[in-house]
N, CA, C and O atoms as a DFTB+ gen file, in Angstrom:
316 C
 N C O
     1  1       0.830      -1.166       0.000
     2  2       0.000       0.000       0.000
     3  2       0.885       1.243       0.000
     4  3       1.853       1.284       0.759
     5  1       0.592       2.278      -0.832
     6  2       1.260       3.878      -0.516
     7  2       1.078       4.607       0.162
     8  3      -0.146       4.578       0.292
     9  1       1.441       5.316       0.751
    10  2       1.535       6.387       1.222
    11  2       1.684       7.189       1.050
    12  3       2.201       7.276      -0.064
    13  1       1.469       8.693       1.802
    14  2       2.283      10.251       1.418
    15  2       2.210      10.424       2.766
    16  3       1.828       9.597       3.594
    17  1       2.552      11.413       2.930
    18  2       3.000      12.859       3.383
    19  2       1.115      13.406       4.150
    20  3       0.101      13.502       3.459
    21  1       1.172      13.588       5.237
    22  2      -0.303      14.036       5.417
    23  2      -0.143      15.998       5.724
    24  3       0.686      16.760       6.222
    25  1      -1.125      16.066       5.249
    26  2      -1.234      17.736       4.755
    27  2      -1.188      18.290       6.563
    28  3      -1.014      17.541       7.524
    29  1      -1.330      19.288       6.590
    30  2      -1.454      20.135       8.170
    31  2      -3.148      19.920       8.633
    32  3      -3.490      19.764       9.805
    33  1      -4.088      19.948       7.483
    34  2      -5.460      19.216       8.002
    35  2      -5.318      17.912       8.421
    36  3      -5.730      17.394       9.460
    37  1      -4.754      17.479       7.595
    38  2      -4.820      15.734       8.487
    39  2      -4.514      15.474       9.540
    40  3      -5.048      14.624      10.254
    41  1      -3.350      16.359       9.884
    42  2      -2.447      16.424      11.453
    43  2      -3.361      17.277      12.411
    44  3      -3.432      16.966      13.600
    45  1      -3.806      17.958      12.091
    46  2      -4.765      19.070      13.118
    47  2      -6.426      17.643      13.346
    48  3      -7.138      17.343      14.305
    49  1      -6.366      17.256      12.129
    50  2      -7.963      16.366      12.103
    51  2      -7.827      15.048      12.864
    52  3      -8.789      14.581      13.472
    53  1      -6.542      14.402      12.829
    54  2      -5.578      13.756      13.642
    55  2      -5.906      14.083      15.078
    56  3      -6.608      13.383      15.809
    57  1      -5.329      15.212      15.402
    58  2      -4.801      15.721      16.677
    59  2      -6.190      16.209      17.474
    60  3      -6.284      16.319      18.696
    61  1      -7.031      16.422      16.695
    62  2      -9.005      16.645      17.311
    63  2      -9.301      15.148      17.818
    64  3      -9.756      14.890      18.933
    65  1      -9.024      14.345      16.984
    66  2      -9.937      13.355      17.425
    67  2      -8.948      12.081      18.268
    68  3      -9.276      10.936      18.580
    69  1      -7.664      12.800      18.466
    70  2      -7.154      11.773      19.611
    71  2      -7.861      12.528      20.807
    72  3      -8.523      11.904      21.636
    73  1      -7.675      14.030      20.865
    74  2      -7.978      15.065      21.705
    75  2      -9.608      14.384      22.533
    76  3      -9.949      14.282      23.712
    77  1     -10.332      14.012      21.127
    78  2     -11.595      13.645      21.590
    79  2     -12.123      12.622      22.185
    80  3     -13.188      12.428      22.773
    81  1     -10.765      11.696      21.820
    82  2     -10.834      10.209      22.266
    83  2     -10.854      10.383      23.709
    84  3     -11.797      10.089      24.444
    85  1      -9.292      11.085      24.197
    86  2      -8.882      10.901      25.586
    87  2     -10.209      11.662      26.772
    88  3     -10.181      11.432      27.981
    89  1     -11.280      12.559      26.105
    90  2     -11.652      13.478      27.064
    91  2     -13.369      12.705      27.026
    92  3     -14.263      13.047      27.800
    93  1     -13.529      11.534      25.852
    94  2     -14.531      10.459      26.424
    95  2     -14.066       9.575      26.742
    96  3     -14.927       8.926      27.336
    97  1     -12.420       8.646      26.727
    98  2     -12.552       7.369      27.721
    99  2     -11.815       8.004      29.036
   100  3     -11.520       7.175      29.897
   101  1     -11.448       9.492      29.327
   102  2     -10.938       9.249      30.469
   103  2     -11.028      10.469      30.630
   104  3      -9.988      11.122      30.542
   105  1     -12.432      11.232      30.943
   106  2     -13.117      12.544      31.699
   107  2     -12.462      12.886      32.660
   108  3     -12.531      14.067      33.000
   109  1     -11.803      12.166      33.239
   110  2     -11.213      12.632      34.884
   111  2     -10.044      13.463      34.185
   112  3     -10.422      14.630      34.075
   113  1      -8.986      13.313      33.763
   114  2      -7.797      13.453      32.907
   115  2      -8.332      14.610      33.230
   116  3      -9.465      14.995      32.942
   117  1      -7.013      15.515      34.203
   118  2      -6.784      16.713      34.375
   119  2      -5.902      17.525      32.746
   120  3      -5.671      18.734      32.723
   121  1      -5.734      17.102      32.203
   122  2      -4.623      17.424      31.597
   123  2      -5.636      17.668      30.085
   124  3      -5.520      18.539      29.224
   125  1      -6.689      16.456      30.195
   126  2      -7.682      16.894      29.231
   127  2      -8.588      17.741      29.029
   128  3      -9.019      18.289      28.015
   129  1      -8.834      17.791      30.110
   130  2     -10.017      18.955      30.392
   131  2      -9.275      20.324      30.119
   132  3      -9.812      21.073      29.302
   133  1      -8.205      20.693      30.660
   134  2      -7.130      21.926      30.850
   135  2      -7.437      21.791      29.104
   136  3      -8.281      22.628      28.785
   137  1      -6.997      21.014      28.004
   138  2      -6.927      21.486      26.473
   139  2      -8.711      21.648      26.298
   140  3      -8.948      22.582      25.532
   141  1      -9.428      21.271      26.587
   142  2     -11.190      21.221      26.500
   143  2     -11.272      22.985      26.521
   144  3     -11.733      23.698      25.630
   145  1     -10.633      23.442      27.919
   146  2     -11.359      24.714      28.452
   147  2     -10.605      25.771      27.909
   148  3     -11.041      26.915      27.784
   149  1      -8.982      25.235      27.443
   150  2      -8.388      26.047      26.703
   151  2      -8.959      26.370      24.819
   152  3      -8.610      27.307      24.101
   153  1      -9.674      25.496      24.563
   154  2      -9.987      25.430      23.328
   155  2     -11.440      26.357      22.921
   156  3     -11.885      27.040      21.998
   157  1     -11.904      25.759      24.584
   158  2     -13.263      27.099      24.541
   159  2     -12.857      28.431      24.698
   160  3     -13.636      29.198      24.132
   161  1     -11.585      29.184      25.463
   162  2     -11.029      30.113      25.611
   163  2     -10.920      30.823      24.196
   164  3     -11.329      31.907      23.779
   165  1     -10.210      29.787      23.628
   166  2      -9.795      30.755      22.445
   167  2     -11.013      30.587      21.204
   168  3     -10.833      31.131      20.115
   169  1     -11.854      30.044      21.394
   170  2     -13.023      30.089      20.777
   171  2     -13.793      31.171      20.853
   172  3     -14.510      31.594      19.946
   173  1     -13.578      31.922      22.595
   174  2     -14.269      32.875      23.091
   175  2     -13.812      34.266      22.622
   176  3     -14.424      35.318      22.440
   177  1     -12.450      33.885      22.481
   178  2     -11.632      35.128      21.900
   179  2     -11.724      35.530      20.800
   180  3     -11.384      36.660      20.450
   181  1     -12.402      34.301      19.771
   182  2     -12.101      34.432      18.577
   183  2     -13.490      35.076      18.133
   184  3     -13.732      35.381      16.965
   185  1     -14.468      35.265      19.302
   186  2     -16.092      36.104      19.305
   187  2     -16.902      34.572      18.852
   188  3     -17.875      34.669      18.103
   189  1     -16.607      33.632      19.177
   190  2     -17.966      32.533      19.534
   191  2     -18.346      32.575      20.798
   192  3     -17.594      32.848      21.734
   193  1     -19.625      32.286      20.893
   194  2     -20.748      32.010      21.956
   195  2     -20.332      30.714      23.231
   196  3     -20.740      29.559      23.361
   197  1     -19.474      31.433      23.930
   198  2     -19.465      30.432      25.101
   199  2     -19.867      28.937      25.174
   200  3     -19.430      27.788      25.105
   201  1     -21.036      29.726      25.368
   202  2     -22.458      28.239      26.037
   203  2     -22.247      27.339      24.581
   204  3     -22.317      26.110      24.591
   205  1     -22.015      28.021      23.504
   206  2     -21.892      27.428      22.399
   207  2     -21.115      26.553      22.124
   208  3     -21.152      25.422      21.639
   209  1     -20.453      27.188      22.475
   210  2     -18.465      26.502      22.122
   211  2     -18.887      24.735      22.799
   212  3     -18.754      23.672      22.193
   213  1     -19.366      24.938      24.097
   214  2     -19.183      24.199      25.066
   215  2     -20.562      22.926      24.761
   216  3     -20.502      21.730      25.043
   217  1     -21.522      23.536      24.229
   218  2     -22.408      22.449      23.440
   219  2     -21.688      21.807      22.160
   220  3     -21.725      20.579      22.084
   221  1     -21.172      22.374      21.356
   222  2     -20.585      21.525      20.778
   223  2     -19.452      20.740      20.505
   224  3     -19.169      19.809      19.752
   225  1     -18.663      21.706      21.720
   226  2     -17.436      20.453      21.328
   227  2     -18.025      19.136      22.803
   228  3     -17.166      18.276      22.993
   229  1     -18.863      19.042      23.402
   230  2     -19.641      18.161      24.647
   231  2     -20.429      17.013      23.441
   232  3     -20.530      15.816      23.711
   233  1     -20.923      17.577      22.168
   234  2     -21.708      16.680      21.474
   235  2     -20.553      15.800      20.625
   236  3     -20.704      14.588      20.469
   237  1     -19.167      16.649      19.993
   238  2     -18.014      15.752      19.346
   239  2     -18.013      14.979      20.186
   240  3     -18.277      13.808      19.912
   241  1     -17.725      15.358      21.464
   242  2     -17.393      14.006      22.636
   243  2     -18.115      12.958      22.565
   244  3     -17.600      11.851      22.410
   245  1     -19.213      13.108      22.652
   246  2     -20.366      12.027      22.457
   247  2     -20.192      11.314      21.236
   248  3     -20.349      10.093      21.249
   249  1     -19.803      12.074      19.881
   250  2     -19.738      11.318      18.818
   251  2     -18.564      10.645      18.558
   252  3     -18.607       9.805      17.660
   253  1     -17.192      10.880      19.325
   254  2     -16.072      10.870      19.188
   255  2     -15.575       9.579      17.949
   256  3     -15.150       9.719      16.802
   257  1     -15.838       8.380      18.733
   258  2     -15.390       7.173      18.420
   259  2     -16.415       7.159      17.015
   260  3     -15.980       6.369      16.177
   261  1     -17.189       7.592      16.754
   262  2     -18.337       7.176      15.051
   263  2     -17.593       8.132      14.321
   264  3     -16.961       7.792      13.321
   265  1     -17.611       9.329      14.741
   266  2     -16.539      10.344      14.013
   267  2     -15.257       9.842      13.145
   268  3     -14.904       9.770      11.967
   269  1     -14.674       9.475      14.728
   270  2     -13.141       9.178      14.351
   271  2     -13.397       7.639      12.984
   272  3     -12.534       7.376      12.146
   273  1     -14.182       7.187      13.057
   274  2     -13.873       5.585      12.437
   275  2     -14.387       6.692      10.989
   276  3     -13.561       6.957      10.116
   277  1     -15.546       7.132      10.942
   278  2     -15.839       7.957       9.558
   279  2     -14.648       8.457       8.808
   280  3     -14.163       7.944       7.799
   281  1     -14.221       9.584       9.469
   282  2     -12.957      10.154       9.552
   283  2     -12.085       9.070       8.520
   284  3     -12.076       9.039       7.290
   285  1     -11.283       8.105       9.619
   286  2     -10.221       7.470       9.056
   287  2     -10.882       6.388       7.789
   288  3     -10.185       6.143       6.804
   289  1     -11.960       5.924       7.900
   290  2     -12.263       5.119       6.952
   291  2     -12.867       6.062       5.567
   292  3     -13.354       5.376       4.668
   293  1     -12.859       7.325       5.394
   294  2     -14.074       7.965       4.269
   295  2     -12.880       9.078       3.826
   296  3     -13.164      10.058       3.137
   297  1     -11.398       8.786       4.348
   298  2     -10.460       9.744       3.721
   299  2      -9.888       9.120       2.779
   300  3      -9.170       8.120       2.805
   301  1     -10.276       9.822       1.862
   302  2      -9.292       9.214       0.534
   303  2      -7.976      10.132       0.209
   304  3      -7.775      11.347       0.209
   305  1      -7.136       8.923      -0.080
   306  2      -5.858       9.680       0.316
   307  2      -5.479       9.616      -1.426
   308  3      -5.824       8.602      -2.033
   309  1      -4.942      10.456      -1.988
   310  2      -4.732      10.484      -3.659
   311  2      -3.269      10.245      -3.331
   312  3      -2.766      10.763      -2.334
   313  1      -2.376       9.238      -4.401
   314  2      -1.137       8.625      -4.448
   315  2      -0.658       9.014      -6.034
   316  3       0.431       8.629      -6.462
C-alpha cells in the first residue's frame, strides 16, 4: 500500500480526534479537560458564543469514536 506525506489538516484532524478520544474514555484526565477549556477560551476570543463553544465540542465528545472511524475510513488519500 502507498503512502504520502499528510497535509497540516490531516495532522490538526488527527490531533481533534485523539484530543476527543482521551476526554470520552478518560473525563477525569486533568490534563484533558485543561486542552477542553483552553480550546473554549480561544473560541471565546475568537467572538464565539461560550455556552456554544461548550455544546458543541460536549456533542463531538459524544460522537467521538463514530466520528473518528468515519474520519479514518471515508479519507481518501490520492497517491
Amino acid at each position: 500500500m502507498e503512502t504520502g506525506t499528510p497535509k497540516r489538516d490531516d495532522v490538526g484532524r488527527a490531533a481533534l480526534h485523539a484530543m476527543l478520544r482521551v476526554l470520552r474514555q478518560h473525563p477525569d484526565f486533568k490534563e484533558g479537560q485543561s486542552l477542553r477549556l483552553y480550546t473554549i477560551r480561544l473560541l471565546r476570543t475568537a467572538l464565539f458564543n461560550e455556552a456554544e463553544a461548550e455544546r458543541v465540542i460536549g456533542d463531538m465528545i459524544v460522537r467521538a469514536d463514530h466520528d473518528r472511524e468515519e474520519w479514518i475510513y471515508g479519507r481518501k488519500f490520492q497517491v
